[in-house]
C-alpha positions, -999 to +999 in steps of 0.1 A: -490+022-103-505+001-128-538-012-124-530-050-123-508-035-096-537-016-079-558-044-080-531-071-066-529-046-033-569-040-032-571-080-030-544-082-006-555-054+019-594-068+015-582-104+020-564-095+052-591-075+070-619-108+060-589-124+081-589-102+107-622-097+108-620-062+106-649-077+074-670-092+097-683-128+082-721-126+071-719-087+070-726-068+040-699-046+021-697-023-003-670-010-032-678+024-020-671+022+014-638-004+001-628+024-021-630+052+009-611+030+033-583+016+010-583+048-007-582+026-039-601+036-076-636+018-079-619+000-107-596-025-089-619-029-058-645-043-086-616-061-099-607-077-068-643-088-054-645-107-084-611-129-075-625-132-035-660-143-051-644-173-073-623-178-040-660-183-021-648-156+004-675-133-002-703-137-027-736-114-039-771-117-035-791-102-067-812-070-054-792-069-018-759-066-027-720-086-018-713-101+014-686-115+031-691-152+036-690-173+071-657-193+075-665-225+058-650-252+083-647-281+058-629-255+040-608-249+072-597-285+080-591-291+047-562-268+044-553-279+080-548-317+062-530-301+033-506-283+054-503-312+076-491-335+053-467-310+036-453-292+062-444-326+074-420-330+052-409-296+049-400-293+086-379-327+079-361-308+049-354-275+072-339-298+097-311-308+074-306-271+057-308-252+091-275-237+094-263-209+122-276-179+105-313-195+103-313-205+137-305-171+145-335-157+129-361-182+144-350-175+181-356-138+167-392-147+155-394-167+186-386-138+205-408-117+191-438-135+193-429-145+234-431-105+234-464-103+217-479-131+245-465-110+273-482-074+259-509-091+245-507-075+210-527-100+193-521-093+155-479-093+164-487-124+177-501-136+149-479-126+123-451-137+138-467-171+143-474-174+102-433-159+101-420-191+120-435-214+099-429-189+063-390-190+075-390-230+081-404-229+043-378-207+029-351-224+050-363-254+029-359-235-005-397-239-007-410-208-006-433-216-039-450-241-018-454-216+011-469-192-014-496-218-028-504-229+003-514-188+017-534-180-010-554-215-008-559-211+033-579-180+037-606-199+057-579-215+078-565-179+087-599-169+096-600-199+120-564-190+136-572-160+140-602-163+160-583-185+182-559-160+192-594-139+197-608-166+222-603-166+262-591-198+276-574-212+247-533-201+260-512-186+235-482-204+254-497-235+234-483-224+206-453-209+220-445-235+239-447-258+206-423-231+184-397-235+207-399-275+209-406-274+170-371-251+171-353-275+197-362-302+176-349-284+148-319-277+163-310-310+172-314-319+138-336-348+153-364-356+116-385-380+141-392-354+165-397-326+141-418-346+121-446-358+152-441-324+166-453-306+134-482-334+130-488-322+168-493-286+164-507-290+131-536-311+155-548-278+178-572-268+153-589-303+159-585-303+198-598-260+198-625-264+169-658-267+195-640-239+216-634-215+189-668-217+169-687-218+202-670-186+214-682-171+176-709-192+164-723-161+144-688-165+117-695-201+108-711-213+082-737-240+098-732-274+080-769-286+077-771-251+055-768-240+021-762-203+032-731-184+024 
């Protein structure tokens, strides 16, 4: 394996567990301890720290060493917006290229994710919500824009994911939106899709005081210039 190759899977592995929190925000890291866990050369975990610290997801402090940073909630919202207002018209475009063997695959995803609510496997539940919307993308023929858009929403990940994380917020809410998303869909009905997708793309605004106030110790406060 090469070591642009190496390095592409260190980012990708220590990008996912800053989502996941397995990185806890505002905790310290080391390439040591990345190296022993990844089981990745010093080399590409250097390399890598360097792309998360241009994309502000962790960052160093001269004499104390790198951290991971808070979630950034302007950063947040604005990939919410950006999403918004292209998944928009994405959702429109997969309306009129969803043919039988697409609609097959959502109810699968569907499916899948309804059996992740009822054995509360949080992290199936999860990836199969980020599937739905990746398959509407590709269904589209736009899986470029599905693939800028993931590596510019790290902070919005962070933010979903604590809101599977946080009692009280349903995860039939976003079920319960898939499958009118996917009726919608189905019915080949570009109004509906289109206030439905503005709709779900809205939960982060209704949950936002919820989530942070469930984990106010991964935010970044506002009034602060701290990471």
């Amino acid at each position: 394996m090469t070591l642009n190759s190496l390095q592409l899977q260190a980012f990708k592995a220590i990008r996912q567990k800053i989502i996941y929190c397995d990185l806890e925000p505002g905790k310290k890291i080391s390439e040591k301890n990345l190296e022993e866990l990844l089981k990745i050369g010093r080399t590409p975990i250097r390399e890598s720290l360097i792309q998360l610290r241009q994309q502000e997801l962790v960052y160093t402090i001269p004499q104390s060493g790198t951290y991971v940073s808070k979630i950034d909630l302007k950063a947040a919202e604005n990939a919410r917006f950006t999403r918004e207002h292209l998944e928009r018209q994405i959702m429109i475009e997969c309306c009129a290229k969803l043919d039988k063997q697409a609609i097959k695959i959502l109810q699968t995803i569907l499916e899948e994710q309804e059996k992740a609510a009822v054995n509360k496997k949080e992290r199936d539940f999860f990836a199969a919500d980020n599937l739905f919307h990746e398959i509407c993308f590709e269904i589209a023929k736009r899986r470029e824009v599905w693939t800028w858009l993931d590596d510019h929403n790290t902070h919005l990940e962070r933010f979903r994911w604590l809101r599977v994380l946080t009692s009280g917020l349903p995860w039939n809410t976003i079920l319960e939106q898939h499958y009118q998303l996917f009726q919608a869909l189905i019915a080949k009905n570009p109004d509906e899709v289109n206030f439905l997708t503005s709709l779900h793309s809205h939960l982060m605004l209704y949950e936002q005081e919820t989530v942070v106030g469930r984990f106010p110790q991964y935010f970044k406060k506002e009034d602060s210039n701290k990471k």
